[in-house]
C-alpha positions in Angstrom: 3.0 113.9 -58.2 1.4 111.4 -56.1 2.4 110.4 -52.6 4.2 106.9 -53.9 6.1 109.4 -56.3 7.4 111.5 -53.8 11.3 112.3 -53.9 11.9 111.1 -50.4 10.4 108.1 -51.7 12.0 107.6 -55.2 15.7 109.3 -53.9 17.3 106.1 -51.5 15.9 103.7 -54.3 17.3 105.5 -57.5 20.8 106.4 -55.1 21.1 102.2 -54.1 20.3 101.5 -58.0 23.0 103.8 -58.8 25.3 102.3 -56.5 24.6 98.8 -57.9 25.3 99.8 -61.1 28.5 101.4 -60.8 29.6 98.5 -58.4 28.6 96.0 -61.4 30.6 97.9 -63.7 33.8 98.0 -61.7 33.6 94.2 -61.3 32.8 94.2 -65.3 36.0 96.0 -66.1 37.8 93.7 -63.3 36.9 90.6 -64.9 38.4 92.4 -68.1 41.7 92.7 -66.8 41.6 89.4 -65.7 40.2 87.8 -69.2 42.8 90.0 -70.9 46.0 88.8 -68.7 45.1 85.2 -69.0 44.8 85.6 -72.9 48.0 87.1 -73.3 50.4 86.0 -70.2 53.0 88.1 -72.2 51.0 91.2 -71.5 50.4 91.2 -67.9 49.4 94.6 -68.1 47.0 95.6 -70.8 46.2 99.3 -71.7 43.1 101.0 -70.3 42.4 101.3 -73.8 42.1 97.3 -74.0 40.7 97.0 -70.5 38.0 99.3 -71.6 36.7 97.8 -74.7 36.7 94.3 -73.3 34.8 95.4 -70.5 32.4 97.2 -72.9 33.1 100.7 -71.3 34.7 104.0 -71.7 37.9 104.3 -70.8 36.4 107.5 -69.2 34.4 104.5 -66.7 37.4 102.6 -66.2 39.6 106.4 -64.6 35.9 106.7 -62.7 36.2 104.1 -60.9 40.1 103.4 -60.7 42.5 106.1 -60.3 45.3 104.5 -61.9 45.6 101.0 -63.6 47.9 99.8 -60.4 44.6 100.5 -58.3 42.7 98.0 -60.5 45.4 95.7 -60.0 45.0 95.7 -56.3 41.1 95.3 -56.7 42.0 92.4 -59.1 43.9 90.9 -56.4 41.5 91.5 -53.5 38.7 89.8 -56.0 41.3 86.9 -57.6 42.0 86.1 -53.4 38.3 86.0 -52.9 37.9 83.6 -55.8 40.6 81.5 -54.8 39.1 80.9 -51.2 35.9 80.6 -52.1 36.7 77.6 -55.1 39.6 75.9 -52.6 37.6 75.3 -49.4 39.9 72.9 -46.9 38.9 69.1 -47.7 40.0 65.7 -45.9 41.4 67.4 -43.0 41.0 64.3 -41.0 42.0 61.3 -44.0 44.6 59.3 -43.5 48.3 60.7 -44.6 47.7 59.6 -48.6 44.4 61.2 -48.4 45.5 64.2 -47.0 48.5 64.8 -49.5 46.7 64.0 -52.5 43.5 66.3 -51.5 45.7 69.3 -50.5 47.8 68.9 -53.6 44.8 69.0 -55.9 43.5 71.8 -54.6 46.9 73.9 -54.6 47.2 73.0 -58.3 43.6 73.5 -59.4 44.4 77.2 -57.5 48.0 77.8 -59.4 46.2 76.8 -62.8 43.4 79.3 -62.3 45.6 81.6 -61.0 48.8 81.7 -62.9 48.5 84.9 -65.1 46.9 86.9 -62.0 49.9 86.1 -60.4 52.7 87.4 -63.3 50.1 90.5 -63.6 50.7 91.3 -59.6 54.4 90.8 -59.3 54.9 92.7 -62.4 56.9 95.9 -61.4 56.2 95.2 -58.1 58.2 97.9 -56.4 55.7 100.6 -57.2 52.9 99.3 -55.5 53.7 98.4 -52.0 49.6 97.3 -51.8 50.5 94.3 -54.0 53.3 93.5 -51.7 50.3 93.3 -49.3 48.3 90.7 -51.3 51.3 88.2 -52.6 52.4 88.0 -48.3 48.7 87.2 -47.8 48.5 84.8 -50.6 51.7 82.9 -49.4 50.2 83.2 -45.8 46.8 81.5 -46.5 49.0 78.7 -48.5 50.8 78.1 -45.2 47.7 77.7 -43.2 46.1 75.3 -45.3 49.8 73.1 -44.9 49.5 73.9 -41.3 46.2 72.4 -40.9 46.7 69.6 -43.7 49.6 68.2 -42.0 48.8 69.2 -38.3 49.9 65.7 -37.2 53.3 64.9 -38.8 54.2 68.9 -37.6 53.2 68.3 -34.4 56.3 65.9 -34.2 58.3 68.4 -35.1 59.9 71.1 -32.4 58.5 75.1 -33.1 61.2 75.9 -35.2 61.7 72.7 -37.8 57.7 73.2 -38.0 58.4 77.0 -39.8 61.2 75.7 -41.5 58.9 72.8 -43.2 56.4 74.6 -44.0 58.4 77.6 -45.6 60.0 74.8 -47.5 56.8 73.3 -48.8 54.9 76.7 -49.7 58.1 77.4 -51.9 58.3 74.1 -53.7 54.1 74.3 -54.4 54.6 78.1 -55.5 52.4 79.3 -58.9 56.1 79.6 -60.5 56.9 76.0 -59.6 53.6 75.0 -60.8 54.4 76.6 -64.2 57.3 75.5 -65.2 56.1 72.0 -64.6 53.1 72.6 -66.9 54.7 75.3 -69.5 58.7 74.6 -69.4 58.6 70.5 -69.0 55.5 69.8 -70.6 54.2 68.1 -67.6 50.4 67.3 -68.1 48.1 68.3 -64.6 47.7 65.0 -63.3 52.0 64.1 -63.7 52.3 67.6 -62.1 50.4 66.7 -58.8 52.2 63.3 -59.0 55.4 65.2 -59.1 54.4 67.6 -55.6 52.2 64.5 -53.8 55.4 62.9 -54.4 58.4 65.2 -53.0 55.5 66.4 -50.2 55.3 62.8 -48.8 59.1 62.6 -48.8 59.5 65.9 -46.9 57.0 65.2 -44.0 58.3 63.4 -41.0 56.6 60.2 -40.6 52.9 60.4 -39.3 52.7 59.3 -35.5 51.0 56.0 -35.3 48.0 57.8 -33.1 46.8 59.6 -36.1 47.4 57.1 -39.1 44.3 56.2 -38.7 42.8 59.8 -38.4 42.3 60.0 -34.6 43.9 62.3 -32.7 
């Protein structure tokens, strides 16, 4: 064997190519999961059977890399928040109060209709995974932030308390249920549904203080 052969050579290459492949594979048989639930919303959680073939694996692979189908839930979580951050970056943040509304709405519903059947799948039998607990509260959170920031100046009118209040009241009435029964139990098409939110939203939010109408602070 020649030098460039050698096994202290070869080993860290062959280990990291390893490791690449079996990281691929998990997010494979992740993106499974995730075709499967938003093919059948019925089913929000498939067998490992049908996770398996999708993915184009054993289930043997699948109980390799996730100990129990609740832990793949989790990792679908973790990977459907990623997703959902990456494809919803803030936008408009200084646009007058229309602007503003219109351009946080849009990008709250384009997140509920990606993520609707991700979301079922998660608070399915919730109680026996307190981890998903974890990732709805950080979901809700991050939808409260983005409000925060959207609406920074008509909050800022309000006093400490009336600002949680609001915006407790706004995450609930833009939830990924409320979304869905706007599209799926009224029929609603997208573009009525954000009418319907940009609507209610500019009703809700105190008037914006003449300073800022113009997007100065």
């Amino acid at each position: 064997m020649s030098s460039s052969e050698s096994p202290d050579r070869l080993g860290p290459a062959r280990i990291d190519g390893r490791r690449l492949r079996s990281e691929r594979t998990r997010q494979l048989i992740i993106e499974a999961y995730l075709a499967l639930i938003r093919e059948n919303p019925s089913t929000p959680m498939p067998t490992a059977q049908e996770i398996a073939a999708r993915a184009g694996y054993s289930v043997r692979s699948v109980f390799e890399r996730f100990p129990d189908l609740h832990t793949l839930r989790v990792a679908a979580a973790d990977y459907g928040l990623a997703h959902a951050a990456a494809l919803a970056p803030a936008r408009d943040i200084d646009g007058d109060r229309a602007t503003r509304i219109r351009s946080q709405v849009e990008t709250r519903a384009g997140t509920c209709e990606r993520g609707v059947a991700l979301w079922r799948a998660l608070i399915y039998n919730i109680d026996e995974n307190d981890a998903l607990t974890v990732r709805i509260k950080i979901a809700r959170e991050r939808t409260i932030d983005r409000m925060r920031l959207m609406y920074r100046h008509e909050l800022a009118t309000l006093p400490e308390l009336e600002q949680r209040n609001l915006l407790i009241a706004l995450e609930a009435m833009t939830d990924i249920e409320s979304w869905a029964r706007m599209r799926e139990t009224y029929g609603l098409s997208y573009a009525e549904s954000c009418a319907v939110w940009i609507r209610a939203i500019d009703r809700v939010l105190p008037p914006t203080p003449a300073k800022t109408s113009s997007g100065t602070d």
